[in-house]
N, C-alpha and C positions, 0 to 999 in steps of 0.2 A: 236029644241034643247031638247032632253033627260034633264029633272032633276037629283040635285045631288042623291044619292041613302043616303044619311041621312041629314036633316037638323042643324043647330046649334048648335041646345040645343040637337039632339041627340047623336050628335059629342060631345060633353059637358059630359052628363050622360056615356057615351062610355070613356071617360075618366077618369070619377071618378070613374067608374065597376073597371076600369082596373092600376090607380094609387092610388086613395083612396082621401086623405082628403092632402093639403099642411101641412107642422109644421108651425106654428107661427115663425113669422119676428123675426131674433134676435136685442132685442133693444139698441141704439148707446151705453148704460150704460155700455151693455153684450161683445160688440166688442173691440177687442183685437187687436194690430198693430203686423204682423206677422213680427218675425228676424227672418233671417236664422242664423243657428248656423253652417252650414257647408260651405265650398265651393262648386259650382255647378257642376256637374262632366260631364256635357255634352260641356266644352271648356277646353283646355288645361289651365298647369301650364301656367304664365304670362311668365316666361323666359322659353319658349322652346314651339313657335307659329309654328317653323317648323315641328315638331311634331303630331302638325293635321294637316297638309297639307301631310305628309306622310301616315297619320293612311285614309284618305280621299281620296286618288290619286290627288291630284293636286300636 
């Protein structure tokens, strides 16, 4: 069986060449509960279901 062609921690350093450094954890103080403020635009209006079943072919 062939070895892998990088070890771990080369696979590690090859990583960091190539993303850098993580940002620091945002901490629970910092986090925020996301609202939407719009409605989702990937399902139709509530009154008119046949609508995406049209725009969909079924």
């Amino acid at each position: 069986m062939s070895e892998p062609p990088f070890t771990d921690d080369e696979y590690a350093f090859l990583r960091h060449a190539r993303f850098g450094e993580l940002p620091p954890a945002a901490r629970p103080e910092e986090r925020v509960e996301l609202t939407e403020t719009e409605p989702r635009r990937d399902r139709p209006e509530p009154d008119d279901p046949h609508r995406w079943d049209l725009r969909h072919g079924a």
